[in-house]
N, CA, C and O of each residue as an XYZ file, in Angstrom:
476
protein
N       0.862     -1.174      0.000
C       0.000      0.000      0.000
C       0.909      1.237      0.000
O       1.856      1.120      0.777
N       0.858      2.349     -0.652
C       1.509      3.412     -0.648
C       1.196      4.549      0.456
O       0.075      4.714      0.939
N       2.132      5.174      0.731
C       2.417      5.813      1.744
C       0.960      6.778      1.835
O       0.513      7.002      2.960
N       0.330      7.266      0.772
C      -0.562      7.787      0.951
C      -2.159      7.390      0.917
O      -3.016      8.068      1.485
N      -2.368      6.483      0.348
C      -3.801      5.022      0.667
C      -3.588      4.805      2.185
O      -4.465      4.831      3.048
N      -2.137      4.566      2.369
C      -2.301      4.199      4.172
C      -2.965      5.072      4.992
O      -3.994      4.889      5.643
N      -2.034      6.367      4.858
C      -2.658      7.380      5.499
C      -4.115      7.795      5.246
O      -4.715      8.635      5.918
N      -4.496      7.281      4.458
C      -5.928      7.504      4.321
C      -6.680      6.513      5.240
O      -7.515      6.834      6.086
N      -6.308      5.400      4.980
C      -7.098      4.200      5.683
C      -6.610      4.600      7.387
O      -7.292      4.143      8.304
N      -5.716      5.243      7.607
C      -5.555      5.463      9.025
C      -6.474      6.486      9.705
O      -7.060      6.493     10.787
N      -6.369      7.539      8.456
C      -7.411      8.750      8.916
C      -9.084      7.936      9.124
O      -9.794      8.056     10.122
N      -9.386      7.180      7.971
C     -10.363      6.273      8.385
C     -10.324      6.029      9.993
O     -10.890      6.753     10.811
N      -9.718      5.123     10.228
C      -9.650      4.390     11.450
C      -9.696      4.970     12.663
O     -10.137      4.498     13.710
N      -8.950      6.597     12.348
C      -8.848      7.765     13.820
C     -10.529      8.136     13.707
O     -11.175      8.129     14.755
N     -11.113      8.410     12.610
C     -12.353      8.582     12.421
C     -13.280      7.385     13.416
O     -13.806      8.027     14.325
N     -13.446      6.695     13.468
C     -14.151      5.442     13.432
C     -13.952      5.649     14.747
O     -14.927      5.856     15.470
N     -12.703      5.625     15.245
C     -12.556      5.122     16.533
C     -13.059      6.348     17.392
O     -13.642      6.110     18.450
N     -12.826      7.857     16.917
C     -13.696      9.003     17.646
C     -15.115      8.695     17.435
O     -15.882      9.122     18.297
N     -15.583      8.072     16.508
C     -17.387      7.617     16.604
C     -17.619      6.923     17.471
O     -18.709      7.092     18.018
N     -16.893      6.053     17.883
C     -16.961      4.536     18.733
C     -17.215      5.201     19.940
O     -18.318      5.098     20.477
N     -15.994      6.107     20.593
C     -15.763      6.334     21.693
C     -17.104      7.559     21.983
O     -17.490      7.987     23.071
N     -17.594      7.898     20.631
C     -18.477      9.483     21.317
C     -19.956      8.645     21.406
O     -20.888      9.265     21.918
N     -20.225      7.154     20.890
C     -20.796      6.346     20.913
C     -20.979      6.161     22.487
O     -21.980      6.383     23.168
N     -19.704      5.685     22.874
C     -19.823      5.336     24.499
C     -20.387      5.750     25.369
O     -20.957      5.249     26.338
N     -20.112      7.420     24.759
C     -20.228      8.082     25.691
C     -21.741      8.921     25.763
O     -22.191      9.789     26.510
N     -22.356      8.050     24.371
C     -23.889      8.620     24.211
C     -24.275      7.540     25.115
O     -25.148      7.972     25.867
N     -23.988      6.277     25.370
C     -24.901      5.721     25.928
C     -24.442      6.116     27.403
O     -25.351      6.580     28.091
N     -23.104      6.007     28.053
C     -23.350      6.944     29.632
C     -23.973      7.451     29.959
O     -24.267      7.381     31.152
N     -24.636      8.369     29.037
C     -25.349      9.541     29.394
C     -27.099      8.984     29.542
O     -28.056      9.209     30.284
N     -26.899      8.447     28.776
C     -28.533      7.756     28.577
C     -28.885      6.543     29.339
O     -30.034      6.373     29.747
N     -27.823      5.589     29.570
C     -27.846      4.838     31.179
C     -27.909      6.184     32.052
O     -28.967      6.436     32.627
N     -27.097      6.834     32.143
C     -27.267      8.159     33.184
C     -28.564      8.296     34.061
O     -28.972      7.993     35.182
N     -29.044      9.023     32.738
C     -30.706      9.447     32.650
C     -31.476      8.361     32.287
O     -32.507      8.838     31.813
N     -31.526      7.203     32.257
C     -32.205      5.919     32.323
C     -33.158      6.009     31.087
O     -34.347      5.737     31.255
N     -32.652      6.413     29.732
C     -33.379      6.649     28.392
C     -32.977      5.438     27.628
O     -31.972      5.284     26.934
N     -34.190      4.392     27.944
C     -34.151      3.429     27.324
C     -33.625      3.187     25.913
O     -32.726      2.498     25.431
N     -34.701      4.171     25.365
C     -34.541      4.095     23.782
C     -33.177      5.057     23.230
O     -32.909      4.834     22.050
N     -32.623      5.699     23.655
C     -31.432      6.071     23.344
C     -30.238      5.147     24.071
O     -29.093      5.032     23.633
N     -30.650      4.653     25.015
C     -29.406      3.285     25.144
C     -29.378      2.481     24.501
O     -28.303      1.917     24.301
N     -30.750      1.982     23.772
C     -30.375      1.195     23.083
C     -30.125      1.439     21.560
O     -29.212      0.756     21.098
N     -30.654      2.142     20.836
C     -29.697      3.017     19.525
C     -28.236      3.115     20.031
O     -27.412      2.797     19.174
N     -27.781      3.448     21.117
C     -26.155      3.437     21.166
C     -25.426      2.074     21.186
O     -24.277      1.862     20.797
N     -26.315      1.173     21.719
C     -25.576      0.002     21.587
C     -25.516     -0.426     20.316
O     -24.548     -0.863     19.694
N     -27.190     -0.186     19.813
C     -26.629     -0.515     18.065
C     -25.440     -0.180     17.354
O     -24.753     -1.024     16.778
N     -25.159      1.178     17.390
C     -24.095      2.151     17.133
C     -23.011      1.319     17.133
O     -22.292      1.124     16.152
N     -22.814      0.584     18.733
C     -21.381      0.662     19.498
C     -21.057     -0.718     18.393
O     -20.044     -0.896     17.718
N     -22.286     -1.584     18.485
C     -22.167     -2.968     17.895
C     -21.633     -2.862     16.284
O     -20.881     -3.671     15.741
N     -22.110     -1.881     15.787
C     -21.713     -1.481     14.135
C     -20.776     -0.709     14.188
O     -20.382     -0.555     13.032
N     -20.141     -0.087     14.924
C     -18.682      0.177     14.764
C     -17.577      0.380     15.273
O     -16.649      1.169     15.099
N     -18.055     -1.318     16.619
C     -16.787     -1.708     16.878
C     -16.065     -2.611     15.297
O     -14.975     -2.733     14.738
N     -17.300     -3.007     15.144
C     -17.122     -3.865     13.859
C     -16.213     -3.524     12.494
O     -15.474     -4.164     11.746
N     -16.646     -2.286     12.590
C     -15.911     -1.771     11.475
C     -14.730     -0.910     11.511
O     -14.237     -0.434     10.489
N     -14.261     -0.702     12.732
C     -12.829     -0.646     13.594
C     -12.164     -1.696     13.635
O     -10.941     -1.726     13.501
N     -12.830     -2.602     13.808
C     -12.097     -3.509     13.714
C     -11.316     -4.659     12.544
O     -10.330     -5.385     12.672
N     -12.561     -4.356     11.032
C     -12.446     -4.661      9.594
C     -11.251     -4.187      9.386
O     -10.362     -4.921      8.953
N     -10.951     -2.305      9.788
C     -10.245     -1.358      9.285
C      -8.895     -1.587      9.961
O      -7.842     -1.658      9.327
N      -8.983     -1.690     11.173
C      -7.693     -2.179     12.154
C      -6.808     -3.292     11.692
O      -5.578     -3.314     11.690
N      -7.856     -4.439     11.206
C      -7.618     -5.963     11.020
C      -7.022     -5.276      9.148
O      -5.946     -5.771      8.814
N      -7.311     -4.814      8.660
C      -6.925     -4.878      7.224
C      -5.263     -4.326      7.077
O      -4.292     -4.662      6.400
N      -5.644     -2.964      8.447
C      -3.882     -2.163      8.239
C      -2.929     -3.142      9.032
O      -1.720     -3.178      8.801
N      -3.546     -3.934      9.980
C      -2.628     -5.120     10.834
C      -1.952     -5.586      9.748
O      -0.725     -5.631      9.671
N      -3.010     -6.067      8.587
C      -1.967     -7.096      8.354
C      -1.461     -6.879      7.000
O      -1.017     -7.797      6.310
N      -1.536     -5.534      6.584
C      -0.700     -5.061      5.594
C       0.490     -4.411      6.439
O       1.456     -4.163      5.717
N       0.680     -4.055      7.842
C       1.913     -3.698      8.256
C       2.506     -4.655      8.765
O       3.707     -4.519      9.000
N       1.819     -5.942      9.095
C       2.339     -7.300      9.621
C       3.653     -7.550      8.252
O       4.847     -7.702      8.509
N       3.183     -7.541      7.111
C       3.828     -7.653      5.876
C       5.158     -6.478      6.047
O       5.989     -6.388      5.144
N       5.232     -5.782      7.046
C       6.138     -5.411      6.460
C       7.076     -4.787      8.163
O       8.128     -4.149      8.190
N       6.303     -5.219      9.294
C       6.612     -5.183     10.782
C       5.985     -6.168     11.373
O       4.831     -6.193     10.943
N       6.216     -7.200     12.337
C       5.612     -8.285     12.858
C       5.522     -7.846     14.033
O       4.707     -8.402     14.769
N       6.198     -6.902     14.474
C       5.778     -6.314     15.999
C       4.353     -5.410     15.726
O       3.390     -5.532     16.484
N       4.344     -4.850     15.013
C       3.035     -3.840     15.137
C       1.759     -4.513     14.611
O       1.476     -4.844     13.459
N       0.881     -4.659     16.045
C      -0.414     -5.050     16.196
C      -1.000     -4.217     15.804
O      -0.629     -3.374     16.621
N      -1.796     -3.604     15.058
C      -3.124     -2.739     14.923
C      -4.554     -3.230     14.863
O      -5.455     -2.588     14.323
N      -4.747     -4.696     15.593
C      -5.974     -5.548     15.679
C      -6.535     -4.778     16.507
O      -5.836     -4.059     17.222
N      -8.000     -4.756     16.599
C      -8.908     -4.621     17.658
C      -9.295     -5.863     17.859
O      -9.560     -6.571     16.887
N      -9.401     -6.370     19.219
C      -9.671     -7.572     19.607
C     -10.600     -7.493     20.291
O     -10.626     -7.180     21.481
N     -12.041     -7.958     19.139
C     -13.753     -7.415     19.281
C     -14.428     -8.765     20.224
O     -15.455     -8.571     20.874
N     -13.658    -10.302     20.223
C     -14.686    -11.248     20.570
C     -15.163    -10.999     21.922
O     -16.357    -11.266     22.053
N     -14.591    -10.573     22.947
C     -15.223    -10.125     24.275
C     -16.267     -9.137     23.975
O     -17.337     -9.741     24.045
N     -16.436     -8.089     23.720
C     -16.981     -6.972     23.320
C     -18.209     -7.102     22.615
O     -19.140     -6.297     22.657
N     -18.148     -8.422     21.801
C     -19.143     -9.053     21.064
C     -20.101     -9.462     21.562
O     -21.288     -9.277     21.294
N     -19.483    -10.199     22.522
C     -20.292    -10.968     23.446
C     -21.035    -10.310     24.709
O     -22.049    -10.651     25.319
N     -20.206     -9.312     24.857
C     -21.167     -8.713     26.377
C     -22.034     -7.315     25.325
O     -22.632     -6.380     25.859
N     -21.929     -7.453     24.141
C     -23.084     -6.479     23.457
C     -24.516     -7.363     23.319
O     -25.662     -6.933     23.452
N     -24.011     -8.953     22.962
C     -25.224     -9.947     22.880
C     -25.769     -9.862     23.607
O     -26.924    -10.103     23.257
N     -25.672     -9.511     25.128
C     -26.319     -9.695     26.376
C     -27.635     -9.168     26.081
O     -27.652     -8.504     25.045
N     -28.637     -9.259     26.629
C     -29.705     -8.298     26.845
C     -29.620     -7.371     27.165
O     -30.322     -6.515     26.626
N     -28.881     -7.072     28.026
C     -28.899     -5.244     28.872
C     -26.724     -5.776     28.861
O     -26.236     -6.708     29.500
N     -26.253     -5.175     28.294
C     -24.728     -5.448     28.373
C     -24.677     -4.202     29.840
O     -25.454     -3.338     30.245
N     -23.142     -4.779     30.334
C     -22.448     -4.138     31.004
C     -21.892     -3.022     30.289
O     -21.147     -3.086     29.310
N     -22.388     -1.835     30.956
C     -21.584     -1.056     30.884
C     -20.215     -0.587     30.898
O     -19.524     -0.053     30.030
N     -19.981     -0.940     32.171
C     -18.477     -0.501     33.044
C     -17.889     -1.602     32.285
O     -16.971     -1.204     31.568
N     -18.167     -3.139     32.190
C     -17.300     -4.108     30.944
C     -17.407     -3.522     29.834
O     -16.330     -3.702     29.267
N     -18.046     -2.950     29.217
C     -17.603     -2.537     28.117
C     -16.546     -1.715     27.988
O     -15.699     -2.006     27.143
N     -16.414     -0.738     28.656
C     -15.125      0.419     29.121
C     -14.105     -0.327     29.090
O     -13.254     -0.200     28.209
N     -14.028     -1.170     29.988
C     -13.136     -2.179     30.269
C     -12.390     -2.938     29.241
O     -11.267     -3.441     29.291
N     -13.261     -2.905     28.312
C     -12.980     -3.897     26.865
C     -12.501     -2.953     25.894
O     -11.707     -3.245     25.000
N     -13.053     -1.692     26.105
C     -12.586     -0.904     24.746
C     -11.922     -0.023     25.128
O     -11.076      0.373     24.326
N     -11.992      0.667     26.482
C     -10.658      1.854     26.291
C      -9.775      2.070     26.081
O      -9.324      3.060     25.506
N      -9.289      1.199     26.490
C      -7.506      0.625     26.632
C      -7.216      0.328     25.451
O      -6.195      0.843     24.995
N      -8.196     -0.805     24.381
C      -7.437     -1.152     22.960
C      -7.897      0.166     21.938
O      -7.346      0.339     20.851
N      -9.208      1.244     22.559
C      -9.002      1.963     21.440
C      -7.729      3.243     21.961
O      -6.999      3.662     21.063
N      -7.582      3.653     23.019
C      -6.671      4.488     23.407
C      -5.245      4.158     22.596
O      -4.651      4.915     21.829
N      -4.824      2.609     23.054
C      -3.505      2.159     22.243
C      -3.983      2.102     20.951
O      -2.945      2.478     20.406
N      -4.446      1.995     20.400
C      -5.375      1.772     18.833
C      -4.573      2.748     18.115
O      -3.644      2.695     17.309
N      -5.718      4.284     19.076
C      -5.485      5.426     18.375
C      -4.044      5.834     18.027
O      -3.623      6.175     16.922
N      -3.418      5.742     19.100
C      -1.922      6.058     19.452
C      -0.935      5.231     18.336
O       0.164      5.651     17.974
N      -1.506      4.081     17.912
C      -0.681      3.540     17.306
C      -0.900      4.288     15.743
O      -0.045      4.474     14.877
N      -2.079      4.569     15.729
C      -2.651      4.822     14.189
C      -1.771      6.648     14.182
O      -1.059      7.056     13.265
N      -1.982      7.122     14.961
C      -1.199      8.842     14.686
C       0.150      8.375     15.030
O       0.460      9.401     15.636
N       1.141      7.679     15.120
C       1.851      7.633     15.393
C       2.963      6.573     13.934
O       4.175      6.606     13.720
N       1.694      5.654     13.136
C       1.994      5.283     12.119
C       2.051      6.583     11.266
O       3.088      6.848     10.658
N       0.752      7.563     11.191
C       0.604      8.453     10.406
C       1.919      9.589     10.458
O       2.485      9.962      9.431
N       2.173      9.912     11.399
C       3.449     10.363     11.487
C       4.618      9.995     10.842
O       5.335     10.778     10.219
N       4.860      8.548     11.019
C       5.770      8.048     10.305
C       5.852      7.981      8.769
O       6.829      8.166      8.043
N       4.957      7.763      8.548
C       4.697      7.904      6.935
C       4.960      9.257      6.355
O       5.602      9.333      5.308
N       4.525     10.307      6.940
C       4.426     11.272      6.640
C       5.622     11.965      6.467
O       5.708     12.990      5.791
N       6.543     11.441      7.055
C       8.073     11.933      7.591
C       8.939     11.288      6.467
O       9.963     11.679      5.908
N       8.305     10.351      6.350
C       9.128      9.199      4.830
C       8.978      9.892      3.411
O       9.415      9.337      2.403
């Protein structure tokens, strides 16, 4: 992939992952205030694009796997999957499941973008 398709697919991915997270943070608010029907539109949300964070993550993984075997850029969705199946998912598990891999996520993705950019 050329230096500049990447950076695109990365800007993708910083994208995605600020939806995900402002996702989260629609449903806090709506567990908050106990708004059924907007908790559950956010989980839809959260469910459609952890998914596609994770397509996008999983595609640049393993076109940089090809060319670095240390750099992970997976999102690792099967937990996340599963406590969305729930009927009423955990909240605070969900945090639990996604902050941390989208925080390192992000970090890894501006930090590829950097690099490229410098090349």
């Amino acid at each position: 992939m050329s230096n500049s398709n990447e950076i695109i697919a990365l800007n993708k991915l910083l994208s995605e992952i600020k939806i995900l997270i402002g996702s989260l943070s629609i449903l806090d608010k709506a567990t908050e205030n106990k708004d059924q029907k907007t908790t559950f539109t956010a989980l839809d949300a959260i469910n459609f694009r952890v998914r596609e964070v994770s397509k996008t993550s999983t595609a640049l993984a393993l076109n940089e796997a090809s060319k670095d075997s240390n750099n992970l850029l997976a999102l690792q969705i099967e937990g996340i999957l599963i406590e969305l199946s729930n009927p009423m998912p955990n909240i605070k598990k969900l945090h639990e499941l996604m902050d941390t891999q989208l925080e390192a996520l992000r970090k890894m993705a501006l930090s590829e973008i950097l690099n490229l950019s410098v090349e």
